[in-house]
C-alpha positions in Angstrom: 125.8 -144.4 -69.7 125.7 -140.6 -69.9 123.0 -138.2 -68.2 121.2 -136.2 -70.6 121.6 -132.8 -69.7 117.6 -131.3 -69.3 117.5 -127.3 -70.0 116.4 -125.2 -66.8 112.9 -123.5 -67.6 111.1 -120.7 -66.0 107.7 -121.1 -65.5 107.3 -118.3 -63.7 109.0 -115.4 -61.8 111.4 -116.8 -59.1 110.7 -120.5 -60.5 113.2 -122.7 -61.9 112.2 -126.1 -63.4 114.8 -128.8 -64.2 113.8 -132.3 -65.1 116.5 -134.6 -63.2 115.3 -137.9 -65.1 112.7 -139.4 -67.2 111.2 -142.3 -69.1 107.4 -143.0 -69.9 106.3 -144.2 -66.9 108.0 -141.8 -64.4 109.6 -138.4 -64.1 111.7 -136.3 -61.6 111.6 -133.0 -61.5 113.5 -130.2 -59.6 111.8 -126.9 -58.6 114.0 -124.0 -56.7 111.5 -121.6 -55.5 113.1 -117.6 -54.4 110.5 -116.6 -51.1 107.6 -114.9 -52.6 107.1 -116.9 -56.2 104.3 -118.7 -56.5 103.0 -122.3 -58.1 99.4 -121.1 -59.4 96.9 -123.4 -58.6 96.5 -126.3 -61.8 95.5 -129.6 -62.1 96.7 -132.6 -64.5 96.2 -136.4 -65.3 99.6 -136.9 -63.7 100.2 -138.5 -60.1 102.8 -136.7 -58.0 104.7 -136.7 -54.9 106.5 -133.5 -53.7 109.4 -133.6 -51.5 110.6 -130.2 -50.1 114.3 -130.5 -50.2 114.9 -127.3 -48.6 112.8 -123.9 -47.8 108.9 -123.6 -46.5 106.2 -123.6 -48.6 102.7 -123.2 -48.0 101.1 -126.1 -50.0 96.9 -125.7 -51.6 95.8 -129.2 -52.5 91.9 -129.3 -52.8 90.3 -127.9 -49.8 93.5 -128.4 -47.8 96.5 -125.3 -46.8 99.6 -127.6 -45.6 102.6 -125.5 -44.5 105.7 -127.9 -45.5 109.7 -127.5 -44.6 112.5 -129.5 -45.3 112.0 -133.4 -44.6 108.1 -133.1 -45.6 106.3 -134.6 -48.5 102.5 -134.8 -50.0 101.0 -136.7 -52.8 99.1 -134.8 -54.7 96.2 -137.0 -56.7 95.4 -137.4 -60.5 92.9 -134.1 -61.0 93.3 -132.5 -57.9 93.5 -128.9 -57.8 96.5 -127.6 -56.6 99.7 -125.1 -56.0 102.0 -123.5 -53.5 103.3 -120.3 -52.2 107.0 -120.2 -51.3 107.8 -118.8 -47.4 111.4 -119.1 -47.7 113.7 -119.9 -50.6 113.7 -123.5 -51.0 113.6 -126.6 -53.9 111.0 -129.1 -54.1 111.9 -132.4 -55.5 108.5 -133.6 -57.7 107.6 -137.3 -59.3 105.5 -137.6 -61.8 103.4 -140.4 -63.4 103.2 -141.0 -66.0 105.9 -138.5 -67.1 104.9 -135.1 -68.1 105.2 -134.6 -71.6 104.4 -130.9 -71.7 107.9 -130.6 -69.5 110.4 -131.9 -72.3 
């Protein structure tokens, strides 16, 4: 079986998205962060996980601030309002489910 090969996006400045993998029910993404860029605050139907593969990253989900480094993770609810600010230059490994559509 080959890998399909998923085009890097750029969301924002210093933000790189790559989906890894994918089917309906489940998607992973990667997110490499430069120190300084931003995740703006969003919400969506989706539930996801974050794992911070490397860097620190100051985390806003709902009322909560969670500074994360390299080990950490969070799940971040269907609906709840949230983003992150990256400290230091890092990549945050993210599941989604269902997938995210708007990402393909």
């Amino acid at each position: 079986m080959t890998r399909p090969e998923y085009p890097v996006a750029h969301p924002s400045d210093g933000v790189a998205r790559q989906v890894l993998a994918e089917d309906p029910d489940l998607m992973v993404v990667s997110f490499r962060f430069q120190a300084g860029a931003v995740g703006a605050l969003h919400d969506h139907p989706h539930t996801q996980s974050t794992y911070v593969a490397s860097g620190r990253f100051r985390f806003f989900r709902g009322d909560e601030v969670l500074e994360l480094g390299p080990g950490d993770s969070i799940v971040i609810g269907s609906g709840l309002r949230h983003g992150c600010e990256c400290i230091e230059t890092g990549e945050l490994i993210d599941c989604f489910t269902p997938r995210r559509d708007d990402f393909l």
